[in-house]
N, C-alpha and C positions, 0 to 999 in steps of 0.2 A: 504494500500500500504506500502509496507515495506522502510527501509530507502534505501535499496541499488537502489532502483526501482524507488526512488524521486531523489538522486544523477545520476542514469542513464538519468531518464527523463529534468534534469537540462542541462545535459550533452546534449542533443537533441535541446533545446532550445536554448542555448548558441552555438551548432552548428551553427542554424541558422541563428540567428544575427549575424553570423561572414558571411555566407552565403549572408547575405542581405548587410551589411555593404559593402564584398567587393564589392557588384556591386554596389551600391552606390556613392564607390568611383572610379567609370570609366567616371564622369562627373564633372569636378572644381566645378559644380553648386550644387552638394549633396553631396559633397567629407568630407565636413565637420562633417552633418550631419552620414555621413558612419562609418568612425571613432568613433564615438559616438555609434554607436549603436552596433559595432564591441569590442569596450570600455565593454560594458555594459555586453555584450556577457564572456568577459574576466573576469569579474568581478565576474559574475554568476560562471563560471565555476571554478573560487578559492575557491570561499565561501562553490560549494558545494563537493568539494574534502577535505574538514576538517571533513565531514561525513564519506564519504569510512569506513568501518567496518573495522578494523584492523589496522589503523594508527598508527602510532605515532609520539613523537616529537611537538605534535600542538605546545607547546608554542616558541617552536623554531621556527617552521612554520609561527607562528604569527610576532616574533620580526624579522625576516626577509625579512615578507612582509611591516611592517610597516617603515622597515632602507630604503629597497628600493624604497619606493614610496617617502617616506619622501628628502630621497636625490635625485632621477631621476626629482622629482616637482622642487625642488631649482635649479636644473642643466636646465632643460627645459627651466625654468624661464628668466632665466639669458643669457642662451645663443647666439650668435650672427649670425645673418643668416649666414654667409657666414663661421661659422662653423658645420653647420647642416649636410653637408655631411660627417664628422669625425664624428660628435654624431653617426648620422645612422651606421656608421663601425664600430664603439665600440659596440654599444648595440645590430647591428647583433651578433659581435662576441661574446658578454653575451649569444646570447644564442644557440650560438652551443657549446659554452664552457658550458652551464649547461647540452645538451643532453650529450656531451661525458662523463660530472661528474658523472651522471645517466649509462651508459653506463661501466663507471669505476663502479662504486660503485654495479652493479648488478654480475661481472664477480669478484670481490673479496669477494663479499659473499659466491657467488658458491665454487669459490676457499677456502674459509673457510669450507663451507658443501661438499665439494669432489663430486657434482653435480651439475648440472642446472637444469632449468625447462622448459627443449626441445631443441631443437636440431635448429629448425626455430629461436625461440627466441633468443638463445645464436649467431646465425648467426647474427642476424638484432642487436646485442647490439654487435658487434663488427664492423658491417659494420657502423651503427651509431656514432659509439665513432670515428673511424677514421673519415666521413667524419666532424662531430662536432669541433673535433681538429684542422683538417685542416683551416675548416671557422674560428674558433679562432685567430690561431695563423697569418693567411692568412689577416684579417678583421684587426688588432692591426697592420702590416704592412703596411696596406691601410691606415689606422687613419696615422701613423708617415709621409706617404708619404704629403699627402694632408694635413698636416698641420704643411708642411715644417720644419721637424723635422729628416727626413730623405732628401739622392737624391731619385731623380725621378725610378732610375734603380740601381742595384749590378749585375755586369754581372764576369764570369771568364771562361778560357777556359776548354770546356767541360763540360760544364753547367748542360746542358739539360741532358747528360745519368748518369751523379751523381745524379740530381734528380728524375732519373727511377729509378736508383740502391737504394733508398732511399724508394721509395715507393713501391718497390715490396721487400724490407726487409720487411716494414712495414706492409705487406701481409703478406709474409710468418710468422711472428713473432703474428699475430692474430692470423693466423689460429694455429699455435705451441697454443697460449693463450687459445683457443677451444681446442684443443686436448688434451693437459697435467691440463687447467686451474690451471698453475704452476704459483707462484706473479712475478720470476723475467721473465717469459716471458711475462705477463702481463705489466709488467712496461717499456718493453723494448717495446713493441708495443706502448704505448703512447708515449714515447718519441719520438721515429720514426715520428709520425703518428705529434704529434704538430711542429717536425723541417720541416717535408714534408712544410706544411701551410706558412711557414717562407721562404724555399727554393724555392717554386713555387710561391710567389709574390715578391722576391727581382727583378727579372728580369723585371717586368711587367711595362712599363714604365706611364706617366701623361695620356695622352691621352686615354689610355684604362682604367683608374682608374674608370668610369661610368659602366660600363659592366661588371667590377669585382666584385665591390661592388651588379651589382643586382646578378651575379653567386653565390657568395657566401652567400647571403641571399639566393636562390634557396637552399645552401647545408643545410644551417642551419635548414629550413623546412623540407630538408628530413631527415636529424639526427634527428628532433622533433620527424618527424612522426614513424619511426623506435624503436625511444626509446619508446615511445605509447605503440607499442605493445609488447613490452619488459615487460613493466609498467601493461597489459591489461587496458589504462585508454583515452577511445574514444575522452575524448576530446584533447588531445595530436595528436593521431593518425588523425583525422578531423582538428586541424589547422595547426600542420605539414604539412600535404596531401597539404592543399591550398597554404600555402606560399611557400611552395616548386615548385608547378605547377605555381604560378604569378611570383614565382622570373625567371624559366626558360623560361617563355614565354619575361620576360620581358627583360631578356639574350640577349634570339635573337633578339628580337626587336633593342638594344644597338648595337647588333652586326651585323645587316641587316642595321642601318641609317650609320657605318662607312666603311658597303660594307667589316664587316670583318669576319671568322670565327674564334670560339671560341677556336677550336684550335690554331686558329697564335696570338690569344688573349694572349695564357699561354704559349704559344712556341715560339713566336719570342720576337724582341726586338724592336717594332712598340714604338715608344714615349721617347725612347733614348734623351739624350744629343745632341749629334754626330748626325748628320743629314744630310741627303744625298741631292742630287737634284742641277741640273743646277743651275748657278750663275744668277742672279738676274740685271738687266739691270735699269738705269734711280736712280732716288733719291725721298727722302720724302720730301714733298710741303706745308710747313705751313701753315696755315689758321689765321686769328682772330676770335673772340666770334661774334664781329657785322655783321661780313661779312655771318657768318654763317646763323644768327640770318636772315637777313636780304633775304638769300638763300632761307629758309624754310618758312618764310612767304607769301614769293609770289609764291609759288610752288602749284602746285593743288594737286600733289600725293607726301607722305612721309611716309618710310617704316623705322621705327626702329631698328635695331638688337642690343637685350640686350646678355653681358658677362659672365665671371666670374668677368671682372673688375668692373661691374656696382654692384654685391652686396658686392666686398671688398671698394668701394666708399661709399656702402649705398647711390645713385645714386637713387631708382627707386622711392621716392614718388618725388624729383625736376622735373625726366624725367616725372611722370603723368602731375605736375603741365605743365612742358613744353608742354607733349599734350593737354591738354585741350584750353590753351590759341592759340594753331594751329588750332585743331575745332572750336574753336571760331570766328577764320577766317574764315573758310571756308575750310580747306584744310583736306585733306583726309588723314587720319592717319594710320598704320595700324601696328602690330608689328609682326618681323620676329622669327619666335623658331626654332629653330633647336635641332633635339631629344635628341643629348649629349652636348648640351651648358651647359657650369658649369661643376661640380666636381661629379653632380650626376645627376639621370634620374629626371627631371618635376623640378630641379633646378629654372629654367629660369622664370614657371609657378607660383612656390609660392612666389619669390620673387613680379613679377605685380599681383598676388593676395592679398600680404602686403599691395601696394600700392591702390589699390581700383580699377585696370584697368579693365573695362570691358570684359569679357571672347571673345564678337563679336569683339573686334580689335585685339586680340589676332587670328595668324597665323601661321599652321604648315609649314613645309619647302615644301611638296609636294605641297601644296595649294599655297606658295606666290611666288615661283620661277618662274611662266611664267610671273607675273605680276612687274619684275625688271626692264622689259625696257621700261616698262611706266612707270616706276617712277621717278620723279623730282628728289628727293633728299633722299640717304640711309644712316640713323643713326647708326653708327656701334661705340658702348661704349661697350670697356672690351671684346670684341668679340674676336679670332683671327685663331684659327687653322680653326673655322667651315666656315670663309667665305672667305678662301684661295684658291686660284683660280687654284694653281697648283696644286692640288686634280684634276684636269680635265688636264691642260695643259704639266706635266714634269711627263713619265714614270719613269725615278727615284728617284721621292721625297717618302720618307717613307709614304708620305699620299696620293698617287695615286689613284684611284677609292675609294675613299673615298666621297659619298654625301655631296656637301655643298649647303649653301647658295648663292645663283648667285650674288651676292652683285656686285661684278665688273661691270656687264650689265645695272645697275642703271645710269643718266645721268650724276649724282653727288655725289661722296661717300667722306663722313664726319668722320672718325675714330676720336672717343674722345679716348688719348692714356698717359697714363703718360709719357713714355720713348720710345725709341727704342729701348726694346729686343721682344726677341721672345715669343710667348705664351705657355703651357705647356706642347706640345710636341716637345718644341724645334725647329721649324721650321720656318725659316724664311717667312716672310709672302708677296706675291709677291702684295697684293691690297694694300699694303701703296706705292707701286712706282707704281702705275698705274698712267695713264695721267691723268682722272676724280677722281681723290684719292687727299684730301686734308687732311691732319691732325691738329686736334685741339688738341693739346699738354695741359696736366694739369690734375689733380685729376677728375675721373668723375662728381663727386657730385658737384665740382666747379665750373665746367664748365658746368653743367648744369646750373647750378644757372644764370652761365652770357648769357646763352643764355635765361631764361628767364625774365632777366632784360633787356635786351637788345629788345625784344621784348614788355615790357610792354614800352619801349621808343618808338618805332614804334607806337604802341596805343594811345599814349599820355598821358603818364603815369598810362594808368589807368589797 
């Protein structure tokens, strides 16, 4: 067997496992294991691309993969859950910014040799590089957003047809790139092509930030996959292919749980500052720690709803310990998700999978919503846009038929809340002045703590 035939046949394998892996990871329960063998898959297919007959570069190749793995390991290592939805934006945007570098770098060669090598290819390595750019440049404004380093939104009048007139220069200037394959229309195309990415997420406000991040992972897989065949190299073309199809599947999904399409995702200004909606009647009702404490113990049913504020707390191993000492009782525990809780898609999920919660208390929104008005008592830490009730009640709140969580319908609802602002899409939140809405003011992770201290006093210190 020849070598090209052993690198092809690697390339098969490594398919695979990326094949197996991802379904794998469609269950919390082998998600881990998926990864791994997705992992393994990746690893295959590096090793056997330093074969490919005709390379060059290895040692570059080599001290490149060693810089990257070597610093992504320390950075992993280190980093803090409730920055994982910016790592994930940066390191999609790594790798649409690598298709579109492959994409540059195939169209200034040609442009050096006064040729290409087809007509299909030189298509797909420019449709590539723009959509690669965009996710780049698109994914690095997502990071500054969500890691409050930016606002939420840059809006100006006329917005939206500057940024058509932007990206159909950015067309036109490709295709001039394909035609003439002249540098300065080449270079004028990228530039276009990475301000597009910057111009079509300045608008995009907090709220949507979950659906962006998986769109543009959707783009980054089709740049992958595009530049593949640019490359002729399967395994590109095969993992592109896939993360591209998971990231759009996973799109709409984002954009089916907030009742929104993808296009008023990238075209309006849903998640603003500025927020619209009937004024707000009654006031917010303070609680103590004992009193809570004292609520949840005698209650027969208790439904959790964890936040974004429960993983800026570092909240969710006190909240396990909380539940457990509640089973302990007797009392029925169960926990609420909601598909865009947090700053990115299954946020919610790997935070109570940190904490050791079992996958069977864990509940989707579809599943625990009729069972809120049987419930004694609704835990709502760090939550806030998803269980706002005027998503159902005020035609003109910017979050109108948007699916929430029915938290309001519960007998007794507990918001652990640091302050009184709004959450991050600005929206005032009508469940903290309902009549059954009690707020426990204070850091979540605190105020867990006191509730279950306060409960091991009810026990008898034990």
């Amino acid at each position: 067997m020849s070598v090209l035939a052993l690198v092809k046949l690697s390339y098969f394998v490594a398919a695979t496992l990326f094949l197996l892996g991802l379904q794998r990871m469609a269950s919390p329960k082998t998600a881990r294991s998926g990864i791994q063998w997705a992992g393994v898959g990746m690893l295959l297919a590096t090793f056997a691309t330093f074969f490919l007959p005709g390379m060059h570069n290895l040692a570059l190749m080599a001290v490149a993969i060693v810089l990257g793995v070597a610093l992504n390991w320390a950075w992993g290592k280190k980093v803090a859950i409730t920055d994982m939805p910016q790592m994930v934006a940066l390191f999609n945007g790594m790798g649409g910014g690598s298709a579109a570098a492959i994409g540059a770098m195939e169209l200034v060669r040609w442009s050096a040799a006064g040729r290409d090598d087809g007509r299909v290819a030189a298509v797909l390595a420019v449709v590539g590089a723009l959509i690669g750019a965009v996710s780049l440049t698109g994914s690095v404004i997502a990071w500054a957003k969500l890691d409050g380093r930016m606002d939420k939104r840059y809006t100006f009048p006329g917005q939206q047809w500057f940024n058509a007139l932007v990206a159909v220069a950015a067309v036109a200037c490709g295709a001039m790139a394909l035609h003439t394959l002249a540098l300065p229309w080449i270079v004028a195309f990228f530039v276009l092509a990475l301000a597009l990415g910057v111009l079509m997420t300045l608008p995009i406000g907090g709220a949507d930030m979950p659906v962006v991040i998986s769109l543009y992972n959707a783009f980054t897989g089709l740049a992958v996959a595009f530049e593949g065949y640019v490359l002729g190299n399967e395994a590109l073309i095969i993992a592109g292919t896939m993360v591209g199809a998971a990231g759009m599947l996973l799109t709409r999904l984002m954009a089916k749980a907030m009742n929104r399409s993808i296009k008023s995702v990238l075209f309006s200004n849903f998640g603003g500052a500025a927020a619209g909606g009937q004024a707000i009647a009654g006031s917010m009702k303070p609680i103590e720690a004992a009193d809570v404490a004292a609520l949840m113990a005698y209650a027969e049913r208790v439904v959790i709803v964890p936040g974004y504020g429960m993983a800026v707390a570092q909240a969710q191993h006190k909240i396990w310990e909380l539940t457990q000492r509640l089973l302990a009782r007797g009392v029925k525990v169960k926990f609420a998700i909601h598909p865009v809780a947090g700053r990115m898609p299954g946020h919610m999920n790997v935070l109570l999978a940190e904490a050791g919660v079992p996958y069977d208390l864990i509940a989707d929104m579809d599943d625990i919503n009729p069972e809120f008005p049987n419930t004694d008592v609704a835990l709502v830490i760090g939550a806030n846009d998803v269980v706002n009730p005027v998503a159902k009640t005020d035609p003109s709140s910017p979050i109108y038929g948007m699916p929430i969580l029915d938290v309001v319908s519960a007998r007794n609802v507990i918001v652990i809340k640091r302050g009184k602002g709004t959450g991050f899409a600005g929206i005032e939140n009508a469940l903290f002045y309902a009549d059954n809405t009690r707020m426990l003011y204070g850091d979540g992770a605190e105020m867990a703590n006191a509730l279950v201290s306060e409960l091991k006093a009810l026990d008898g210190g034990h």
